[in-house]
C-alpha positions as protocol buffer text, in pm:
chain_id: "A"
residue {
  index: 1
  type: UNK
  ca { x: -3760 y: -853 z: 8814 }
}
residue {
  index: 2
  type: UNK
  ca { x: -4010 y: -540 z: 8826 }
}
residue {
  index: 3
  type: UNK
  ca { x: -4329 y: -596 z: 8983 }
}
residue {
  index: 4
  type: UNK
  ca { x: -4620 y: -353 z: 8920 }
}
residue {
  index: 5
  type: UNK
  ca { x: -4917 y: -309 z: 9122 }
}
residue {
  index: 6
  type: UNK
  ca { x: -5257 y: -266 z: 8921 }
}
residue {
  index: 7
  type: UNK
  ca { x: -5524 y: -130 z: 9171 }
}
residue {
  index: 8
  type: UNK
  ca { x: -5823 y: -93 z: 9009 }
}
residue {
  index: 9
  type: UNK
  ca { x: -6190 y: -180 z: 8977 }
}
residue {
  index: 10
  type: UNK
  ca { x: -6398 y: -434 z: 8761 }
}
residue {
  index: 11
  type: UNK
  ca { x: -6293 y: -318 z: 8425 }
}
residue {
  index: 12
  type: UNK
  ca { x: -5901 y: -439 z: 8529 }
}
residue {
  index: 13
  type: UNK
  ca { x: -6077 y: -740 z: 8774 }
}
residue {
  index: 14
  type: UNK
  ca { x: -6196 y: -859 z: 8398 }
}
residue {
  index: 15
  type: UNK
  ca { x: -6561 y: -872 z: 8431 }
}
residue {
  index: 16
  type: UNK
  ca { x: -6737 y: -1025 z: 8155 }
}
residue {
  index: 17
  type: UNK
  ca { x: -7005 y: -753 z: 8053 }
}
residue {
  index: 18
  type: UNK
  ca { x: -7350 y: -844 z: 8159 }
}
residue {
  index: 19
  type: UNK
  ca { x: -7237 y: -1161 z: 8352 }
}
residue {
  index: 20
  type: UNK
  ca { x: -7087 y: -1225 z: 8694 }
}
residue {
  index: 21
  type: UNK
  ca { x: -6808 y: -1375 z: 8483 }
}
residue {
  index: 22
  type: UNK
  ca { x: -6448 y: -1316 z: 8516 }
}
residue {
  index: 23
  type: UNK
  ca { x: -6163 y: -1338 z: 8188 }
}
residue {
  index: 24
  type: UNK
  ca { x: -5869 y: -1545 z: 8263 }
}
residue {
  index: 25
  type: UNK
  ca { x: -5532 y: -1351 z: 8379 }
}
residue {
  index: 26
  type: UNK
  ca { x: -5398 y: -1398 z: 8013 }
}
residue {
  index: 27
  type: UNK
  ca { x: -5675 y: -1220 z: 7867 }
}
residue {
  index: 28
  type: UNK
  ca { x: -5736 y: -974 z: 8107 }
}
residue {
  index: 29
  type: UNK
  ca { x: -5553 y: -633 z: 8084 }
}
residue {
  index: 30
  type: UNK
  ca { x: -5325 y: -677 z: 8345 }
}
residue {
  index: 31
  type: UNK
  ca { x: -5244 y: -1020 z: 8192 }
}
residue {
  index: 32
  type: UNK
  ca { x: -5157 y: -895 z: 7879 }
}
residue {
  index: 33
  type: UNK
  ca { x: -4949 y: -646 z: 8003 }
}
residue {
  index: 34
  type: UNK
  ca { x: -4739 y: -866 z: 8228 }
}
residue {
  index: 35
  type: UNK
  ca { x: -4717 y: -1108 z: 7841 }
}
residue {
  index: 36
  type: UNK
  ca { x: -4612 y: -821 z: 7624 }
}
residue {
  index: 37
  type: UNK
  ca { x: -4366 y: -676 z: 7838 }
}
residue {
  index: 38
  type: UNK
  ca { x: -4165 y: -1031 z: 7890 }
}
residue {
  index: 39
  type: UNK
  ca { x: -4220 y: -1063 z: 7567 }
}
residue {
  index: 40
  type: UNK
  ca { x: -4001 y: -752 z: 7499 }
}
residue {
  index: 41
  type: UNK
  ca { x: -3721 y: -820 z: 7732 }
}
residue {
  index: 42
  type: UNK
  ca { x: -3911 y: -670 z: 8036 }
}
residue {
  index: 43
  type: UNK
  ca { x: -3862 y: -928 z: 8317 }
}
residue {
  index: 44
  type: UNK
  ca { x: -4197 y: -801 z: 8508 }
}
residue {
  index: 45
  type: UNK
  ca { x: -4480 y: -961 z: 8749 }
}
residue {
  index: 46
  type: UNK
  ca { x: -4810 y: -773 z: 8732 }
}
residue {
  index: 47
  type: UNK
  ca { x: -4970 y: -763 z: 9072 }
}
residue {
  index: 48
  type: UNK
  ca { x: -5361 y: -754 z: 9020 }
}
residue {
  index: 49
  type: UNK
  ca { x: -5565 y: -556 z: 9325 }
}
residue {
  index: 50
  type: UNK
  ca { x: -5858 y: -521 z: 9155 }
}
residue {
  index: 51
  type: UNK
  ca { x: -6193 y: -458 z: 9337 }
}
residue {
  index: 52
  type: UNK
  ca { x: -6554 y: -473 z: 9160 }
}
residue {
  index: 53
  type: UNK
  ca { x: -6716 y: -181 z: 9301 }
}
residue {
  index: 54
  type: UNK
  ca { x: -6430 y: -7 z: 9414 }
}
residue {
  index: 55
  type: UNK
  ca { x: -6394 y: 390 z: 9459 }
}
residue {
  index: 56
  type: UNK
  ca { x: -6110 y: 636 z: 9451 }
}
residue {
  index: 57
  type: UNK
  ca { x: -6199 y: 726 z: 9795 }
}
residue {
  index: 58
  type: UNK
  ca { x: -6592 y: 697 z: 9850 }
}
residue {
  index: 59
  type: UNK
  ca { x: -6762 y: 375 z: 10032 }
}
residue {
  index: 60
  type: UNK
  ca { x: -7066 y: 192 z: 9876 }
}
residue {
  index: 61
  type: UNK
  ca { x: -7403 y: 196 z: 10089 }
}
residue {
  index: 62
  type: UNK
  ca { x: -7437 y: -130 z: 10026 }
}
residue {
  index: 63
  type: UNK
  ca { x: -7129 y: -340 z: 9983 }
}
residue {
  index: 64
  type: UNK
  ca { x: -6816 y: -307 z: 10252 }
}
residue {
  index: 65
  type: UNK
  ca { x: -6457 y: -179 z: 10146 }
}
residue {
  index: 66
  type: UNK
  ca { x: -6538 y: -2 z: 9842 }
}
residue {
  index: 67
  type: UNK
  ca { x: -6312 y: 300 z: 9962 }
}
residue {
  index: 68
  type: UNK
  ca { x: -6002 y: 280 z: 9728 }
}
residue {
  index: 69
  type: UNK
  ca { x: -5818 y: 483 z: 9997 }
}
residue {
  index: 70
  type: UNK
  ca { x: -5836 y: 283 z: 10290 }
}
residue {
  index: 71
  type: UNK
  ca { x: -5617 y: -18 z: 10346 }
}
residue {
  index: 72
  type: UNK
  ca { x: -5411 y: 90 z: 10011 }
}
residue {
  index: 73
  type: UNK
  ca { x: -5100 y: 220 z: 10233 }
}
residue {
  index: 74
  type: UNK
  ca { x: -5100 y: -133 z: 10329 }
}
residue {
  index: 75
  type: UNK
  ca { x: -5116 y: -294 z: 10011 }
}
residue {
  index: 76
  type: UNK
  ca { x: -4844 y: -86 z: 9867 }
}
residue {
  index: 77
  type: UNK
  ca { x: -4640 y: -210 z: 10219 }
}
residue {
  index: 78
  type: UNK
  ca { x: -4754 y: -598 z: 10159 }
}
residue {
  index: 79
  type: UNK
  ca { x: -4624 y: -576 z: 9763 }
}
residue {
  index: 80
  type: UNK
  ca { x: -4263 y: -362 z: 9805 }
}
residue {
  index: 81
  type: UNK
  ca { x: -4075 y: -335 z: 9639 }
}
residue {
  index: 82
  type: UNK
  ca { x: -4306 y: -225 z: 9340 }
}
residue {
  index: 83
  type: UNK
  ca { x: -4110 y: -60 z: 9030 }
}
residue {
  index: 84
  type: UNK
  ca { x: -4454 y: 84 z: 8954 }
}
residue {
  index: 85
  type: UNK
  ca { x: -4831 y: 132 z: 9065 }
}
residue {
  index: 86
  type: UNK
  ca { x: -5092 y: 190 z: 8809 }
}
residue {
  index: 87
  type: UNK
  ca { x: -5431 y: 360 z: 8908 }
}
residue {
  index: 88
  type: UNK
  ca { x: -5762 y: 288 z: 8736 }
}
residue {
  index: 89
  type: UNK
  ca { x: -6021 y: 416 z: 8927 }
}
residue {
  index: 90
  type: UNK
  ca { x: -6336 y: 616 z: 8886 }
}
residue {
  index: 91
  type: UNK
  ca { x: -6646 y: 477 z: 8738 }
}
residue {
  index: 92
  type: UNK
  ca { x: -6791 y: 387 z: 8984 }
}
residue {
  index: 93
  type: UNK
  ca { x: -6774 y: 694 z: 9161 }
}
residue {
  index: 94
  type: UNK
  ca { x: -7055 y: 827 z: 8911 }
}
residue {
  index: 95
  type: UNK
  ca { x: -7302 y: 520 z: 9060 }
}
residue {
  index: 96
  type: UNK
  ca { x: -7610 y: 682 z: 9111 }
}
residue {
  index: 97
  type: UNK
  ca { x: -7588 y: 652 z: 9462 }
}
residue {
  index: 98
  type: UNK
  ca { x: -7359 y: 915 z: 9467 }
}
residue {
  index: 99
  type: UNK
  ca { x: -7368 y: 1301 z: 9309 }
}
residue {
  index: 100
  type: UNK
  ca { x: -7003 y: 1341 z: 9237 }
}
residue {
  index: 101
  type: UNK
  ca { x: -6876 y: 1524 z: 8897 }
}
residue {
  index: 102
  type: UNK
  ca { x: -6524 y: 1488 z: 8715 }
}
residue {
  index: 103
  type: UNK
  ca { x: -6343 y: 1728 z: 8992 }
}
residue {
  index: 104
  type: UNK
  ca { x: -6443 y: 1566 z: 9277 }
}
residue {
  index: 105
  type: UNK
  ca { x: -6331 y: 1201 z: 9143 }
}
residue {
  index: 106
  type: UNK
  ca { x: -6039 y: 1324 z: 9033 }
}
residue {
  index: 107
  type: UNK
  ca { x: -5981 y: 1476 z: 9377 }
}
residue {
  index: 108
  type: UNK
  ca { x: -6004 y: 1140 z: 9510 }
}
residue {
  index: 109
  type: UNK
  ca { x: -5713 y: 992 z: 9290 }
}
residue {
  index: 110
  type: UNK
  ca { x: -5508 y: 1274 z: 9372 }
}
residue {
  index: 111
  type: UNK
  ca { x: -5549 y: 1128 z: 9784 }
}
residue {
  index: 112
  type: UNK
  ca { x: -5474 y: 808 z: 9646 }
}
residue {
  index: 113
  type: UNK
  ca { x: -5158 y: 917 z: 9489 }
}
residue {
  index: 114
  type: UNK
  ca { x: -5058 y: 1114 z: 9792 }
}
residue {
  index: 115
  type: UNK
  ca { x: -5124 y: 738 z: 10004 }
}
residue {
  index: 116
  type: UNK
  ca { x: -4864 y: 531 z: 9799 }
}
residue {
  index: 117
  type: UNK
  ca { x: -4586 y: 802 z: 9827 }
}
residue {
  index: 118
  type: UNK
  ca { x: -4663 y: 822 z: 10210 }
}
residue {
  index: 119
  type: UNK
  ca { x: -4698 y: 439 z: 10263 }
}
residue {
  index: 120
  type: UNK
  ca { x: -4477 y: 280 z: 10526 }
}
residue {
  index: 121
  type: UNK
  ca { x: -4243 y: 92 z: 10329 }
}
residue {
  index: 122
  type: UNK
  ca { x: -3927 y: -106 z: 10455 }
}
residue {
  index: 123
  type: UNK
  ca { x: -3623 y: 187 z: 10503 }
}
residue {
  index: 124
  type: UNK
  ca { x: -3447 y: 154 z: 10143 }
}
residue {
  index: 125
  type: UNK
  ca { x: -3727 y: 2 z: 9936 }
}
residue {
  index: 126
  type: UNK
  ca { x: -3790 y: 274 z: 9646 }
}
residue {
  index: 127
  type: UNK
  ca { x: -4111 y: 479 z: 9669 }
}
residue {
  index: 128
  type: UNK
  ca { x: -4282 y: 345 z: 9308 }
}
residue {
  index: 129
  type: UNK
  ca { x: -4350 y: 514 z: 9000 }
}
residue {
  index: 130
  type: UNK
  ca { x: -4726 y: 576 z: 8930 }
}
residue {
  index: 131
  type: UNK
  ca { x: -4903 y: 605 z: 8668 }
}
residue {
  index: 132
  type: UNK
  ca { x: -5335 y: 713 z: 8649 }
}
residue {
  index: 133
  type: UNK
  ca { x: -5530 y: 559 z: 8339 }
}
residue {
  index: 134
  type: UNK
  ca { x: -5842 y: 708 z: 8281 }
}
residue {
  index: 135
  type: UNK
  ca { x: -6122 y: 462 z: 8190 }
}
residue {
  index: 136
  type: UNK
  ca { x: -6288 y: 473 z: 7861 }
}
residue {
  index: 137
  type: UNK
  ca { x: -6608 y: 683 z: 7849 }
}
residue {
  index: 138
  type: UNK
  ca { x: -6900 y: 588 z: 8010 }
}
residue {
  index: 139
  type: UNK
  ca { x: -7119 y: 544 z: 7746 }
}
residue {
  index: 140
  type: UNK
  ca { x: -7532 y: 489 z: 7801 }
}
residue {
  index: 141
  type: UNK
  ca { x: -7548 y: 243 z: 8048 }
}
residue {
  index: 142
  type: UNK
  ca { x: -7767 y: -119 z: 7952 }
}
residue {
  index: 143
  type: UNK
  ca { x: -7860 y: -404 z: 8055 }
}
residue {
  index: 144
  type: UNK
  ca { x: -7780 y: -488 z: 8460 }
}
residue {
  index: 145
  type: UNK
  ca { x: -7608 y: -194 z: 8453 }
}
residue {
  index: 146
  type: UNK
  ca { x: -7894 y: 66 z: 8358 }
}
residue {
  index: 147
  type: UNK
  ca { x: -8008 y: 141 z: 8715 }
}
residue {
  index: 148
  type: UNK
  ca { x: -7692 y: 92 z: 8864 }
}
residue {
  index: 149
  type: UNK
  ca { x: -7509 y: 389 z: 8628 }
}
residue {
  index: 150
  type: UNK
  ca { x: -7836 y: 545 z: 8573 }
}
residue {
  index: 151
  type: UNK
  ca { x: -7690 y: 934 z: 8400 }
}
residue {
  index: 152
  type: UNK
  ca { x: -7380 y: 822 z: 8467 }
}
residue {
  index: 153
  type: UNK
  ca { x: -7263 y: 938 z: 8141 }
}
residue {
  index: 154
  type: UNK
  ca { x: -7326 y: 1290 z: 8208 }
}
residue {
  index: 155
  type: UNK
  ca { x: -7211 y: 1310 z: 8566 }
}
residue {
  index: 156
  type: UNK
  ca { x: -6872 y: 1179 z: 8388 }
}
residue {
  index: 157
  type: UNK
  ca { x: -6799 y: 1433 z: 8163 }
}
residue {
  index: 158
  type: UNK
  ca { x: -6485 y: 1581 z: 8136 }
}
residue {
  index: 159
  type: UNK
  ca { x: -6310 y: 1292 z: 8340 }
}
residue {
  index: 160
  type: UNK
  ca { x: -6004 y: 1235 z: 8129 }
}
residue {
  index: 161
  type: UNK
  ca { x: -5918 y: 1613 z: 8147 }
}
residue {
  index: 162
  type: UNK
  ca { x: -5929 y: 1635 z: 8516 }
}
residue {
  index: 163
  type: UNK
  ca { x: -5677 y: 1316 z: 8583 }
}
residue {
  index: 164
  type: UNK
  ca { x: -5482 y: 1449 z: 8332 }
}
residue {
  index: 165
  type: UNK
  ca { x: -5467 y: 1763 z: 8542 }
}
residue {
  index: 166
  type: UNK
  ca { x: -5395 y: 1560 z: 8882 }
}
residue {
  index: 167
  type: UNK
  ca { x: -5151 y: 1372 z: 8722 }
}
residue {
  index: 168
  type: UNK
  ca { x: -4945 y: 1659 z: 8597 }
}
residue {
  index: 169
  type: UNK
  ca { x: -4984 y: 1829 z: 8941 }
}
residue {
  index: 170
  type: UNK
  ca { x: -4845 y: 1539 z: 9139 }
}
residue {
  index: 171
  type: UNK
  ca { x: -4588 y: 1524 z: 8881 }
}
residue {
  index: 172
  type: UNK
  ca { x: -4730 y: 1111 z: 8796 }
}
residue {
  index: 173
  type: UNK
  ca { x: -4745 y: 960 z: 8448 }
}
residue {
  index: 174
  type: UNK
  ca { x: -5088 y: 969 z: 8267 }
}
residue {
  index: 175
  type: UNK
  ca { x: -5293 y: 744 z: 8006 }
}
residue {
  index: 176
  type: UNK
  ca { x: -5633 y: 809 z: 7849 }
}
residue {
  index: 177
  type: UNK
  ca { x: -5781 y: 460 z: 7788 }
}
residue {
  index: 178
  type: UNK
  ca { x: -6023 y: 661 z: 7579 }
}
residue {
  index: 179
  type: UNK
  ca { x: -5755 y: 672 z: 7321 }
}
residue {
  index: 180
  type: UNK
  ca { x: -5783 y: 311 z: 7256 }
}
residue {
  index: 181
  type: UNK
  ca { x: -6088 y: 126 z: 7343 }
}
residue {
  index: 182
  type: UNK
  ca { x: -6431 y: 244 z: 7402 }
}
residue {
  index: 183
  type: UNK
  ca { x: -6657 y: 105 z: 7693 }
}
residue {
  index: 184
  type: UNK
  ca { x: -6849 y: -199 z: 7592 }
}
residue {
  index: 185
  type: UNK
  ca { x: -7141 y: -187 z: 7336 }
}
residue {
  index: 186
  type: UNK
  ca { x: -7327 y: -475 z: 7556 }
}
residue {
  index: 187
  type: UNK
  ca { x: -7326 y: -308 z: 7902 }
}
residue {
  index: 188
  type: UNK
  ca { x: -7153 y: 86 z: 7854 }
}
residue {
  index: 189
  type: UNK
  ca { x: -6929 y: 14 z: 8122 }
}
residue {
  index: 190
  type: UNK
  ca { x: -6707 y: -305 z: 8130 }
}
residue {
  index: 191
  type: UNK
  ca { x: -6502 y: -375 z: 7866 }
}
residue {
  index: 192
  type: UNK
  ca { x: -6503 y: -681 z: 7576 }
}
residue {
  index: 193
  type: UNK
  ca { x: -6175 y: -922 z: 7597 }
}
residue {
  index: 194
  type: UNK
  ca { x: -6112 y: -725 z: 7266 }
}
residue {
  index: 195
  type: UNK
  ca { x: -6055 y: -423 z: 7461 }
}
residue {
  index: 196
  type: UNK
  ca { x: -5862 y: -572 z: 7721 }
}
residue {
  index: 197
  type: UNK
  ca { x: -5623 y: -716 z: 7441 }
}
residue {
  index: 198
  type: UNK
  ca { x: -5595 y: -364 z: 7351 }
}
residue {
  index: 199
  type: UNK
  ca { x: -5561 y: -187 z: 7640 }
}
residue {
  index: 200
  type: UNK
  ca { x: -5308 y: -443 z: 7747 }
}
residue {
  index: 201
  type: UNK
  ca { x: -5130 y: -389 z: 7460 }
}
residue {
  index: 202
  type: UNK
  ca { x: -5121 y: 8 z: 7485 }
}
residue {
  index: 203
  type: UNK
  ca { x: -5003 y: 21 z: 7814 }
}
residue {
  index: 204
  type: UNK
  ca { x: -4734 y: -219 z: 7765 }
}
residue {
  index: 205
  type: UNK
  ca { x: -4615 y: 26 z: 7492 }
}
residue {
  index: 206
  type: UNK
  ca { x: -4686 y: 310 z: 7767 }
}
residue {
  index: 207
  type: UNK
  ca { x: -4526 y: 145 z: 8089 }
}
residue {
  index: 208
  type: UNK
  ca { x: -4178 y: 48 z: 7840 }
}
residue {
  index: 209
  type: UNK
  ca { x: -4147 y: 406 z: 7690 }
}
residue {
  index: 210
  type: UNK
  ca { x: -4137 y: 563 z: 8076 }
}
residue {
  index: 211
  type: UNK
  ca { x: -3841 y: 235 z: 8143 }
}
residue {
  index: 212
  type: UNK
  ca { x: -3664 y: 317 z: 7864 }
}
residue {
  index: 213
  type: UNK
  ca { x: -3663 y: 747 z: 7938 }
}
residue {
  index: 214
  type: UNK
  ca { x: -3569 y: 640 z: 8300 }
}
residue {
  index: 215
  type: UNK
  ca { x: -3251 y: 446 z: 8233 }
}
C-alpha cells in the first residue's frame, strides 16, 4: 500500500464555505482522491494534515501553530514511509495581517519542500515524492471572510506562476488547481463539495500519471 501525506490548509481540511462546518472524508478532496485511486487499482491511504489557518512558513497573531514549517519534519517522521507528500498551501499567507506577495509565499513552499527531503526518517525508508498544488484564485472575498482576506485578491496575483517556478527548481511535481475549479462563489476562498469532487478527481488523474512514468 502507498500512503500519501496531504498537508494543507482549510480548503483540503473541507470547510464548508461560510460555516464552521466540515465535509465528510468521502467528499472532501483528499477523500476522493484516496476513492478514485483504489478505484483504479491504486492500493493507497491518504493521510489528511490539514490545518485551518495554516501558512507555508508564517505564524498567525492570533491563533498558535499556524507556521506550516515547524513541526512538519516531524510529521513527515510520524507518517514514513510516505510514497508521496502533496503541498497546498498559501492563502492564507495573503490574510491581511500580513503584506506578503506571490514571491515571498512561494519562497515559503520552497522551505517546506527543502523540510520533507531533510526530515529524519528511519535509515532505509524512501525520501517521498512531492508534489505543490496551487489553490484556485482568490477571488473577492465575502461574507465572514471579507475582513479576514480583505485585498487579498490582489496581493495574490501571479501565485500559480511562482510555485510553478519553485516546483521546477526543486525538481517537485506541480498542479494548478486553477485549471479545474474556481474558489467558491459564496465566500471567494473555500471551496463547494462540487469542487472538491473535482479537484479530487484531477489529482487522482495527476498523482496516477507520475506512478505510472515512475515504474
Amino acid at each position: 500500500m502507498k500512503q500519501i501525506l496531504v498537508y494543507a490548509d482549510s480548503l483540503s481540511w473541507g470547510i464548508i464555505p461560510d460555516t464552521r462546518n466540515r465535509l465528510e472524508f468521502k467528499k472532501r478532496w483528499p477523500g476522493v482522491l484516496e476513492t478514485r485511486l483504489n478505484e483504479n487499482g491504486n492500493t493507497a491511504r491518504v493521510i489528511e494534515n490539514c490545518l485551518n489557518g495554516r501558512r507555508t512558513v508564517w505564524e498567525d497573531p492570533f491563533k498558535p501553530g499556524r507556521d506550516g514549517s515547524q513541526g512538519l519534519a516531524q510529521v513527515i517522521e510520524m507518517h514514513s514511509p510516505l510514497a508521496l507528500v502533496i503541498l497546498m498551501l498559501g492563502v492564507n499567507d495573503f490574510q491581511r495581517v500580513h503584506d506578503y506577495n506571490a514571491w515571498a509565499s512561494a519562497q515559503g513552499m520552497a522551505k517546506l519542500i527543502d523540510i520533507i527531503r531533510k526530515a529524519p526518517i528511519e535509515p532505509g525508508m524512501p525520501v517521498p515524492d512531492i508534489l505543490v498544488v496551487s489553490p484556485p484564485k482568490i477571488t473577492q472575498p465575502k461574507s465572514s471572510m471579507t475582513e479576514k482576506f480583505d485585498g487579498a485578491e490582489k496581493r495574490s496575483i501571479g501565485l500559480a506562476d511562482e510555485l510553478k517556478k519553485v516546483a521546477k527548481e526543486n525538481e517537485v511535481y506541480f498542479f494548478d488547481a486553477a485549471t479545474v475549479i474556481e474558489a467558491s462563489a459564496i465566500d471567494g476562498i473555500h471551496l463547494d463539495e462540487e469542487q472538491h469532487a473535482e479537484l479530487g478527481q484531477a489529482i487522482s488523474r495527476k498523482v496516477m500519471d507520475i506512478w505510472r512514468n515512475l515504474k
